[in-house]
N, C-alpha and C positions, 0 to 999 in steps of 0.2 A: 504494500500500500504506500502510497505517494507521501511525505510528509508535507503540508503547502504549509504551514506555518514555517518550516529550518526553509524551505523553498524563497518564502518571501521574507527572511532574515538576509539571506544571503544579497539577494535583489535591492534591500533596501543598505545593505552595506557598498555595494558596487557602483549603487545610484545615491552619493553623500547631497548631493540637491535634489535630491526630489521631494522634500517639503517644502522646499522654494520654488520650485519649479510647480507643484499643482496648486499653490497657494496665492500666486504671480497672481496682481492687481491689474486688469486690464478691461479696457471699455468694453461695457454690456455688448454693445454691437458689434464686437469684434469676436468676426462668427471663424474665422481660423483659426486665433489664436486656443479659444475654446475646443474645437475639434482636434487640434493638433495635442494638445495636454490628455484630451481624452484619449486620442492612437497611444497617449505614451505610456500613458496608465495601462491599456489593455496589452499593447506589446510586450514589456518590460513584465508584468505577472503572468504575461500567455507563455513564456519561453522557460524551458529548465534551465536551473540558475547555478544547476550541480557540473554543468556543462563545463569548461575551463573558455572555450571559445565563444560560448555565450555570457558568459562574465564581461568577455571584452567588448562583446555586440551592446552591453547593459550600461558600461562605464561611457561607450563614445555615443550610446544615443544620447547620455544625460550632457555629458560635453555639449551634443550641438543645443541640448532644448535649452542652458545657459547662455550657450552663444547668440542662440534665438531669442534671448529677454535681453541681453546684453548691450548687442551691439544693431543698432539701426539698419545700415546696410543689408547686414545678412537677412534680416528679419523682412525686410522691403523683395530681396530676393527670392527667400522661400516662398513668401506669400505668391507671389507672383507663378514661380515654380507649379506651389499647389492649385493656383487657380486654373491655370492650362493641364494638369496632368490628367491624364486619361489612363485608365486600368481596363484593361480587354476582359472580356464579358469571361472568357474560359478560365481565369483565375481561380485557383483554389484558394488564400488565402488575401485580402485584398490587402489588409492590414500591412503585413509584410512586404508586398511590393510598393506602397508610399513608404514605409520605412528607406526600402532600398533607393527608391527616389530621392528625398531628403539627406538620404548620406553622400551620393552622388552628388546632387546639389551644394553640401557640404565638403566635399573634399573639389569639387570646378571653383567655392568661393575660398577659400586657403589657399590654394595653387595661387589664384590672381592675389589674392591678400599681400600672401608673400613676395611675390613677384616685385608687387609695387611700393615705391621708396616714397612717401610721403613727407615733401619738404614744408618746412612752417613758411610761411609768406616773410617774415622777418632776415630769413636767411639771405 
């Protein structure tokens, strides 16, 4: 038999914000950022957390959904990301392909992030 209690100790050890992260103050009408919290919630307890490679898939979703209250850009990006993504009808798990979306989208905005040398206007 499954333990979900040691299951979601471990999940909430791997995810150190996720009381910040589902607790995040954001406009009533902000109908993504709400559904987005919600994929995180159901991802992050849908997954074996006994896994060692799902431990890493649990630490870097929580990475980007910090990244996603953090920083504006990224946040203006994914939305946008999520507003055009389409998930093909034959899907068996929809949840997991916006995951893999979002990381995707996540690892094209770090790639440019880094890339780009941001001089202050003073210099």
């Amino acid at each position: 038999m499954e333990n979900r209690y040691l299951n979601n100790k471990i999940v909430l050890k791997y995810s150190p914000d996720y009381y910040r992260i589902i607790n995040e103050d954001f406009d009533e009408l902000d109908y993504i950022t709400d559904r987005l919290i919600n994929i995180y919630q159901t991802y992050v307890f849908s997954i074996d957390a006994t896994n060692k490679q799902n431990r890493k898939q649990i630490s870097k979703i929580n990475k980007i959904m910090v990244k996603y209250f953090d920083d504006r850009n990224f946040k203006k990006e994914l939305t946008n990301m999520l507003i055009s993504l389409k998930v093909p009808k034959n899907t068996q798990n929809v949840i997991v392909e916006i995951i893999k979306a979002i990381e995707k989208t996540y690892e094209k905005y770090m790639e440019g992030f880094t890339r780009n040398l941001y001089i202050p206007k003073w210099i």
